[in-house]
Each structure stands twice: as structure tokens, then as C-alpha cells.
C-alpha positions in Angstrom: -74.5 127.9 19.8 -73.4 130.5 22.8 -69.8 129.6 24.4 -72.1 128.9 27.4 -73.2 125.8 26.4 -71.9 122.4 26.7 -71.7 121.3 23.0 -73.4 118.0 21.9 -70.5 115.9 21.7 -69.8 116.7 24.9 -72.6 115.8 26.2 -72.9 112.4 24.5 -69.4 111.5 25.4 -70.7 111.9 29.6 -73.9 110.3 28.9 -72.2 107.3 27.4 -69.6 106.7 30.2 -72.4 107.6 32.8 -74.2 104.4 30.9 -71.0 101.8 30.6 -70.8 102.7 34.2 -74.4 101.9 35.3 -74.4 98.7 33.2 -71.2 97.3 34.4 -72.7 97.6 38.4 -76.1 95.8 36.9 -74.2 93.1 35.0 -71.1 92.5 36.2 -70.4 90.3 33.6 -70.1 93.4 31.4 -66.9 94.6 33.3 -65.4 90.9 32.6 -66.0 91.5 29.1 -64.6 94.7 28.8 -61.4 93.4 30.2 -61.4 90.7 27.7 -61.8 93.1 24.7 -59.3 95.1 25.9 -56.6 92.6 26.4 -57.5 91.4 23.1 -57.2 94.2 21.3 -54.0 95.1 22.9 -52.4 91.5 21.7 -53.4 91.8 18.3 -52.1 96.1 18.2 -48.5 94.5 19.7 -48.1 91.8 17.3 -49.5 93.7 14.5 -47.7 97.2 14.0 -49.2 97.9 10.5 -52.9 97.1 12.1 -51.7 99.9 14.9 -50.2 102.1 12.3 -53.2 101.9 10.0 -55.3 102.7 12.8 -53.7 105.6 13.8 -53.4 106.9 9.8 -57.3 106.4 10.0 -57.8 107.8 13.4 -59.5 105.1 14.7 -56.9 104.0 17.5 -58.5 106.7 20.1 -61.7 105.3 19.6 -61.0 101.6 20.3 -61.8 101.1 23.6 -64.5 103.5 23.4 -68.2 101.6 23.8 -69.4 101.6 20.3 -73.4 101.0 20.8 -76.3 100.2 23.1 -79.6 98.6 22.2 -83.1 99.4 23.2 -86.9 98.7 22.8 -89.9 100.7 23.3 -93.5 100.2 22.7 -95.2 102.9 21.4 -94.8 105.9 18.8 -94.9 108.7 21.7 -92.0 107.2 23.3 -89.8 106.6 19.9 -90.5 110.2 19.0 -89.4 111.4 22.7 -86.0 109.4 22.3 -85.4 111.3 19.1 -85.2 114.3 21.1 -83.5 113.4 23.9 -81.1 112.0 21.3 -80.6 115.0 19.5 -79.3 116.8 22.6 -76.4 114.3 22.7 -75.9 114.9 18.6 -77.0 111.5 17.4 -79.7 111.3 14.4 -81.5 108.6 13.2 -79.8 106.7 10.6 -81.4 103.8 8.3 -84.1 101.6 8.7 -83.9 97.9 9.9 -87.1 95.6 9.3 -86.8 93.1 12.1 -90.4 91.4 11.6 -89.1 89.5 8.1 -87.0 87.5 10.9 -89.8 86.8 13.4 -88.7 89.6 15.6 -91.9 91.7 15.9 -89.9 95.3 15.4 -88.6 97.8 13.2 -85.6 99.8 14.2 -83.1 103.1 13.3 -79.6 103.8 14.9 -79.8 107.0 16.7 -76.0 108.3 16.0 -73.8 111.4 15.5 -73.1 111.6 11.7 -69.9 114.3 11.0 -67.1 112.9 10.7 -65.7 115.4 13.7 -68.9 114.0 16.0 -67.5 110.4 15.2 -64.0 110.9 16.2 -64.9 112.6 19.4 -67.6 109.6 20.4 -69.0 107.5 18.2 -71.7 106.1 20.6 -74.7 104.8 18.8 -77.9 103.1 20.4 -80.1 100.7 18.2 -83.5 101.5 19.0 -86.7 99.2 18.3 -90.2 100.1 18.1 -92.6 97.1 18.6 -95.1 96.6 16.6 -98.1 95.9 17.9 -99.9 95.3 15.1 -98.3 92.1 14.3 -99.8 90.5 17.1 -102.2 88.2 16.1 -104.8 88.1 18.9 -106.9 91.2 19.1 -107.1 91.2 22.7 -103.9 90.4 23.8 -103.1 93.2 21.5 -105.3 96.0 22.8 -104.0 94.5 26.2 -100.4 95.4 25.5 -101.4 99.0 23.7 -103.2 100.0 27.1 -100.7 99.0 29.7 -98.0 100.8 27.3 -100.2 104.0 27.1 -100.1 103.9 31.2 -96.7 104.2 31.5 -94.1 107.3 30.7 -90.6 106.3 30.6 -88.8 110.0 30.5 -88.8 111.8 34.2 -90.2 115.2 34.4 -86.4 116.8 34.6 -85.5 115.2 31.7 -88.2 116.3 29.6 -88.0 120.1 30.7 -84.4 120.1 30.5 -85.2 118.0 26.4 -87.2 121.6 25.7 -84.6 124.0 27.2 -82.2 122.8 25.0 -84.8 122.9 22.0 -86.0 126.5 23.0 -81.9 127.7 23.9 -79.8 125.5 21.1 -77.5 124.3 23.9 -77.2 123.3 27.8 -75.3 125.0 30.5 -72.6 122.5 32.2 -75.2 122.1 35.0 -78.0 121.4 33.1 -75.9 119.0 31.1 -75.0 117.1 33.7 -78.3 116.7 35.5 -79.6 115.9 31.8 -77.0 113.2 31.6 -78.3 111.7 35.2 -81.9 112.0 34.2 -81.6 110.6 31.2 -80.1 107.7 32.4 -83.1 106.7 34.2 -84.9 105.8 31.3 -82.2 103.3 30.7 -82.1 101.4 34.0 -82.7 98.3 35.0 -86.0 97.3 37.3 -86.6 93.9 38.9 -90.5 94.8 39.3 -92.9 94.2 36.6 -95.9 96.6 36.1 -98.1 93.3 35.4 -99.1 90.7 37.3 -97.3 87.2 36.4 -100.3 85.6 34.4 -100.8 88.9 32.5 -96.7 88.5 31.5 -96.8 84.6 30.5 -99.6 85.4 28.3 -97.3 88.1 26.7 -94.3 86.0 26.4 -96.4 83.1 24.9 -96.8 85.2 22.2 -93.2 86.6 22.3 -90.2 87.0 24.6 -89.4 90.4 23.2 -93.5 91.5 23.3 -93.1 90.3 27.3 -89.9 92.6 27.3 -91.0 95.8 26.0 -94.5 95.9 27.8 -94.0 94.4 31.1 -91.3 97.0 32.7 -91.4 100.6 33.7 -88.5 101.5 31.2 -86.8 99.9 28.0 -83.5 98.5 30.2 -80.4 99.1 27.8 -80.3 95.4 26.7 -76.7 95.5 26.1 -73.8 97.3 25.7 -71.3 96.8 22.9 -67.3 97.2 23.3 -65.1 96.9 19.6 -62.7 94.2 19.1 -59.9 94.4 16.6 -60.2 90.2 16.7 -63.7 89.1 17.3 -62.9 85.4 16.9 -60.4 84.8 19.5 -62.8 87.1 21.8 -65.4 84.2 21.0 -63.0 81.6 21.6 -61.5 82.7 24.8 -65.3 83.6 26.0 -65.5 80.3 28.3 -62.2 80.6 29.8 -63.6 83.9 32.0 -66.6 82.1 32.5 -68.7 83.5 30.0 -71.0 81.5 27.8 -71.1 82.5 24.2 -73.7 82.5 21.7 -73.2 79.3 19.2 -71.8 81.5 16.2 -70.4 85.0 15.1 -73.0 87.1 13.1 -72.0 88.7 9.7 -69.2 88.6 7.2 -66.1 85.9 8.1 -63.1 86.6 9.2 -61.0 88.5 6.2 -57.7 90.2 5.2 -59.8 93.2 4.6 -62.8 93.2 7.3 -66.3 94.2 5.6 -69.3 95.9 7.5 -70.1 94.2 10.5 -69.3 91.2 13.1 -70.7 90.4 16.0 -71.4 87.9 18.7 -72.8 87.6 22.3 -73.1 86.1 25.6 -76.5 84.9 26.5 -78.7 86.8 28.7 -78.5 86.6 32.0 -81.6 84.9 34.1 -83.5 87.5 36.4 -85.8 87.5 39.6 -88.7 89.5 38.6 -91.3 90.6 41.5 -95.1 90.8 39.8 -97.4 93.4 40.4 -99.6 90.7 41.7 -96.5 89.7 44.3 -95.8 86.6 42.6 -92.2 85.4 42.3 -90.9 84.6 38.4 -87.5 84.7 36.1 -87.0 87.2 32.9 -84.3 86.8 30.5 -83.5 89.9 28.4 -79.9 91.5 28.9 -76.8 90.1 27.8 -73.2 91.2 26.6 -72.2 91.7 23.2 -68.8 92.5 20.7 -68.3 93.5 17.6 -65.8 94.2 15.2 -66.3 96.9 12.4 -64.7 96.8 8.9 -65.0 99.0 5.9 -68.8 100.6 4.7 -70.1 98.9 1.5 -71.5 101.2 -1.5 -74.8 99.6 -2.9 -72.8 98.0 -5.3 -71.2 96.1 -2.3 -74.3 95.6 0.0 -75.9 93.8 -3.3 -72.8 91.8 -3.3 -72.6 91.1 0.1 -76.1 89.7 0.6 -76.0 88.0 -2.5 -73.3 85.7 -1.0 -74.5 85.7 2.5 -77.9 84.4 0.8 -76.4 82.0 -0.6 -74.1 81.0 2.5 -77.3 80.6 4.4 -79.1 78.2 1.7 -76.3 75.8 2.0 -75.4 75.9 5.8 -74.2 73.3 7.9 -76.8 71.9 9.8 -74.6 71.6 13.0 -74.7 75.0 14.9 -70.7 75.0 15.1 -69.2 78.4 14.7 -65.5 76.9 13.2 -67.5 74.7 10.4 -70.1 77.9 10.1 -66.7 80.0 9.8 -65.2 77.9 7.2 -68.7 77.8 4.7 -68.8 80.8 5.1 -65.5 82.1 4.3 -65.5 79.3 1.3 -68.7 81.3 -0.1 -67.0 84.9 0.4 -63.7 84.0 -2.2 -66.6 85.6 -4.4 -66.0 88.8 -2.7 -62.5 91.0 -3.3 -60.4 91.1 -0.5 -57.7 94.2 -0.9 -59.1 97.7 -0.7 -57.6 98.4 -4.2 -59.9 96.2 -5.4 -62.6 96.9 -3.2 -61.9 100.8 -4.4 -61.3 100.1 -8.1 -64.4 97.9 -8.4 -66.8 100.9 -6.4 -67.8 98.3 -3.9 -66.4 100.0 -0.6 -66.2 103.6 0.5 -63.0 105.4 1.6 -61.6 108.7 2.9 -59.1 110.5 0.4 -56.2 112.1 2.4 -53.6 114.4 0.2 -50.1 113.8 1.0 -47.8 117.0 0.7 -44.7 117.2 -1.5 -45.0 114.4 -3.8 -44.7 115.8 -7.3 -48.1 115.9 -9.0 -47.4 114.7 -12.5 -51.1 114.3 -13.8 -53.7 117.2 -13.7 -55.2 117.1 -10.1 -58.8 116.6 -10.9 -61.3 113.6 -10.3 -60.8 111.9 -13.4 -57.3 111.6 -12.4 -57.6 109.6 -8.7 -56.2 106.6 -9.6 -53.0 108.0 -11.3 -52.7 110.5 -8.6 -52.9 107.5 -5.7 -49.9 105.5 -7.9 -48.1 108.6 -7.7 -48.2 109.0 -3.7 -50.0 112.4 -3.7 -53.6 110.9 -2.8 -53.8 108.5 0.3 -56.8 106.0 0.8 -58.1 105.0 4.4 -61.2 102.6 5.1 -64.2 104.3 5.8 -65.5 102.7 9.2 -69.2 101.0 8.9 -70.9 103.3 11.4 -74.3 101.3 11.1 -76.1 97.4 11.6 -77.0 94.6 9.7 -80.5 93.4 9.9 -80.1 90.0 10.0 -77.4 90.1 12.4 -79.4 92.2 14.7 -82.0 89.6 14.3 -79.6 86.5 15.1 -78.5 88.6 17.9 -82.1 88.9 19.5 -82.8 85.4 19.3 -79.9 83.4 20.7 -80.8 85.8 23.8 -84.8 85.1 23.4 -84.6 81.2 23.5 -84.0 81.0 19.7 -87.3 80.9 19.3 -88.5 82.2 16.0 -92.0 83.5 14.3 -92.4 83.0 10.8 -95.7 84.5 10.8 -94.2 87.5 11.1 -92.8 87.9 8.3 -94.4 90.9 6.8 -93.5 93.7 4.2 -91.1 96.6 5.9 -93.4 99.5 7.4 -90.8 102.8 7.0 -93.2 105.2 6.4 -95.1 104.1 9.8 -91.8 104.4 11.7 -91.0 107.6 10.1 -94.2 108.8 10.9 -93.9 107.6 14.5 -90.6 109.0 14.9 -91.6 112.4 13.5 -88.9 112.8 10.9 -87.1 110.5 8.1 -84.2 108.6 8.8 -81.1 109.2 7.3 -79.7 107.1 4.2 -76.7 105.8 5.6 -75.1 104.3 2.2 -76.0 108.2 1.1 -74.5 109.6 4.3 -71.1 107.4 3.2 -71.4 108.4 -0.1 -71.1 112.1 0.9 -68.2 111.5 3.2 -66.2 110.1 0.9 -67.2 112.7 -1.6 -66.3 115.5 0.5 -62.9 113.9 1.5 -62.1 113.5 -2.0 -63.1 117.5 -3.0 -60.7 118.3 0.1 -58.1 116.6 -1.1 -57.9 117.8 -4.5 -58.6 121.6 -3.4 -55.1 121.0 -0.7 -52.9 119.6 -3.3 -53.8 122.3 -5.9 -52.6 125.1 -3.1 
């Protein structure tokens, strides 16, 4: 890429402070939350100096109070495809594929996201992007309804799609054109209190689904929420009230451990909106809300089997009540199936890692890959967690519907569709247990090549 240009990362980083930015004006409950996380996060680092130092070993500690994700929905395949480029001007690929419909939420999704390990460290902003699918509406003519008033609308501005091609044509951006791409872009992603239907057209599209109402009725696909990191997602939950924010009933994901796994999350509700119709009628929309997570370490398949194995079985014998402390406690009762100290998790091949070589220890074992565990007894290999970069279906499912009524659709439960939304997209997604697997594979190799100098 020239010197000129602004690189990617660069770009990405602006584009996602430019967003936190334009979200915290729209819901100012957002800015409340931040401050939450923050304060938070800065109890546990005090009274936790091997949490800080760990963090630091793994450098992770820069990125805290970065915003890890957004989330979006658009309706057709010409839009998806369009976000792909956009999103490769910021550095961020599409990584896995998340079938949505199997838990009534009528959408498949990737994570468009930067994947090098350098990309990560400098911002690791990520933004969960649905497609709807259309098909899975039942009624034919509410159906071809929907297709035609999404065909009507384009949700990219002219700027923003010249400056998409520049970069394409060039490899790069100049710092002006990167800015005014970061401006332009960000007016696919705002808010808009007018609907481009008329009120009865929108209640027939939300009978059918909240979501279906969301995606079609707007000029854009609003950023539905915005996503801060906690290092201690339950007392974020329970101090939620106290700053006048209602939570969701429980925390999505793995329970609280010694040694956090993949992915937690929770939520406040979404707020309640004026809409104005396109027939002038006067009517509410619920859609954007506020959400948290905490990240632990990436699972190997081995892990993931494991890991939904137990959540399975967790969800077959739930409490009835929706209480998050008695949901907490089943859960956590279930998951003393699952190891909970990295050696284990490492030994067993259930959890990924980065391998660091430490200089000066005496190597007393041939420094080859047969010989990791000796060489980590001995001091001259280091282990940190590898970070779960990515989502967990069913999370992202419970997510959608404590902030859609709750209301669920069984009927559309259907077999996943990843060729489709490959096709739509116009490329494959990215493997993310494979991407992990390479990461750590690579780490190791670099390891072992620095402590045979």
C-alpha cells in the first residue's frame, strides 16, 4: 500500500469512535453504561493485580475500554454484499456463520472483523451483521411486500460508494478521503424516527415479526447496539438498576468461572421510540438497546463440542423462574463438567493459546514441538489465553428476543442456509475455530524459532 494512504486499521479505529460517539448522543443511556463498565472494570483491575498483570502479559489491558462490537440487520443480498466492501476498507472480514432462524429469529448472520493478530491489538471492533430472510416468511404476499419496499431503498450514500471503489481501484485512502469515508459511512448506521411505510403496512410486518418490522420499515439498518467489555459482567448486571437501567432477566453464555470461556453477555432492554409513518400517523418502535459482554478464552472443536454439550443439557433442566442468580447457580452446577485451569484446558486440547518464548531460562529438552510441555515446566515457553474474537448463536438469539418482546417463532426453525449467505455476500466466511487454530500455530512456530537463536 503507498505511504500515502491511511492504513485500514486506522481507518477502522476513527470509524469506530465516530460510531460510539453518534450512538451515545442517540441513546444516552449508552454514555451511562459506558461509565458503569468502566468503573467496573477499574474496581476489579485494583483489587485484582494478577487479573491487571495477566492482562497486560496478554496485551489485552489497552483494549479494555475499547467498544468491542456493534450489531446490524439488512434485508437484502445487494446490501450484505455492499457492507462487505465498505468493511473491507476498515480491515474487517467476515468470520463464521451464525443460523439465527433455528431460534425463531428469521436471520442468518457473520462478524465482519479484522483477523491478524496486529489488526486486533490496534482495534478490535467487530459488527455482527444479519441478513433477513425473506424466505421464511410464511405469507406469500406479505413476503413479496417486504422484497419490494427493500429493493426501493439504498442504504449507502453516493460518496460512500465512490470513495468504497477508490479504495478498491487504489489499495488505500488518502487522510481526506478517509475521513470523509468515515462520515459517510456512518450514515448508513444512523438512527431515523420516520418510517418509509405507512403504519398499517408496519403492524402487518411486525405481526409477523418484530425484527421483519425492523429491517424493512427504515431508510437504514440503525446500529442496534453497541457493546463495551467488562472484566466482571455479573456485578455490571447487578448494579444495572442502581443507574437506572433496566436489565435483561439473565446473562447469556457460559457462568461465571476461575477461567472465563468464550462468551457472556447481557443487555438493557430497548428503548421505546416515536416513529412518524409515511402515511403521517403517529406510532412507537422498539429496536435499540445497550449491551456488555465479557470475553474469555477461544474453544478448539474439541471444547465447542464440550461446551454445548453441557449448555444443552443446562437448558433441558432449567429453572422455570426467569431468575438470573438461580439460572447462575444451575448453570455453574452443570459446568463442574468442564476444566477450569488453562493447564488443563491446554493439556486436554480444549482451549487455544498464544506461546510466548521467555529468554535466558536454560533449555534442557530439545526445542521442538514434541517437547512443549517440558519446555513450559521449564520456564522457557509462556502460555497466554487466546481471546474469543467471535459470537455464540444462541446467545445472540436470547439477545434479540429479550429486546423483541420475547416473543419467539418456532416455525422457523429451519436447516442453516451458508451457501445462500455466502452467495449473497459474494465470498466465504472465514472459519473462526480454523483462524484460532492458525494463531496459535503460528505463535508456537515463533516461539520455538526465538529460543533456538
Amino acid at each position: 500500500m503507498c505511504s500515502a494512504y491511511v492504513s485500514s486499521d486506522e481507518i477502522r479505529d476513527q470509524f469506530s469512535q465516530a460510531m460510539s460517539a453518534m450512538y451515545q448522543q442517540e441513546v444516552p443511556q449508552y454514555g451511562t453504561l459506558l461509565a458503569l463498565v468502566e468503573a467496573v472494570n477499574q474496581e476489579v483491575l485494583a483489587a485484582n493485580p494478577g487479573v491487571n498483570n495477566e492482562l497486560q502479559n496478554s496485551d489485552e489491558l489497552a483494549r479494555i475500554n475499547v467498544e468491542r462490537h456493534g450489531a446490524i440487520r439488512v434485508g437484502s443480498p445487494g446490501e450484505l454484499a455492499m457492507l462487505r466492501r465498505m468493511f473491507a476498507v476498515m480491515g474487517m472480514e467476515p468470520v463464521g456463520y451464525y443460523d439465527l432462524s433455528t431460534a425463531g429469529v428469521p436471520v442468518h448472520s457473520t462478524a465482519f472483523r479484522p483477523v491478524a493478530d496486529s489488526a486486533l491489538k490496534r482495534n478490535p471492533f467487530r459488527v455482527f451483521t444479519s441478513l433477513l430472510r425473506l424466505e421464511l416468511i410464511e405469507k406469500s404476499e406479505l413476503r413479496e411486500q417486504a422484497s419490494e419496499i427493500l429493493s426501493a431503498r439504498d442504504i449507502f450514500t453516493a460518496k460512500v460508494k465512490t470513495l468504497i471503489k477508490r479504495f478498491e481501484q487504489q489499495g488505500g485512502l488518502s487522510a481526506d478521503d478517509a475521513k470523509q469515508f468515515v462520515q459517510e459511512a456512518l450514515e448508513t448506521f444512523r438512527w431515523h424516527d420516520n418510517a418509509t411505510v405507512d403504519l398499517a403496512t408496519y403492524e402487518r410486518l411486525h405481526a409477523e415479526h418484530r425484527l421483519i418490522a425492523d429491517v424493512v420499515c427504515f431508510r437504514g439498518p440503525h446500529i442496534n447496539h453497541l457493546t463495551p467489555r467488562t472484566l466482571d459482567i455479573d456485578e455490571v448486571q447487578r448494579r444495572m438498576p442502581s443507574v437506572g437501567i433496566d436489565p435483561k432477566a439473565t446473562i447469556e453464555g457460559p457462568p461465571r468461572r476461575d477461567c472465563p470461556i468464550l462468551l457472556r453477555q447481557t443487555s438493557f432492554k430497548a428503548l421505546e421510540e416515536t416513529i412518524a409513518f409515511a402515511d403521517a400517523a403517529e406510532g412507537k418502535h422498539t429496536a435499540r438497546f445497550g449491551e456488555i459482554e465479557q470475553r474469555g478464552i477461544a474453544l478448539t472443536r474439541k471444547g465447542r463440542e464440550l461446551y454445548d454439550r453441557l449448555l444443552a443439557a443446562a437448558k433441558e433442566n432449567s429453572p422455570t423462574a426467569a431468575n438470573n442468580d438461580a439460572h447462575q447457580a444451575h448453570l455453574s452446577e452443570v459446568f463442574k463438567a468442564f476444566p477450569d485451569t488453562y493447564e488443563t484446558l491446554r493439556r486436554e486440547g480444549l482451549a487455544f493459546f498464544h506461546y510466548h518464548a521467555v529468554q535466558g531460562v536454560p533449555v534442557q529438552v530439545p526445542i521442538s514441538v514434541e517437547q512443549v510441555d517440558s519446555l513450559i515446566k521449564q520456564g522457557a515457553l509462556r502460555v497466554t489465553p487466546m481471546i474469543y474474537e467471535d459470537f455464540l448463536p444462541v446467545s445472540a438469539a436470547g439477545i434479540f428476543q429479550s429486546n423483541l418482546g420475547g416473543s419467539s417463532h418456532d416455525h422457523y426453525a429451519s436447516s442453516a442456509s451458508q451457501q445462500a449467505f455466502e452467495q449473497a455476500l459474494g465470498r466465504a466466511v472465514i472459519d473462526e475455530i480454523e483462524l484460532y487454530a492458525q494463531r496459535q500455530q503460528a505463535s508456537l512456530e515463533q516461539a520455538l524459532v526465538q529460543l533456538a537463536v
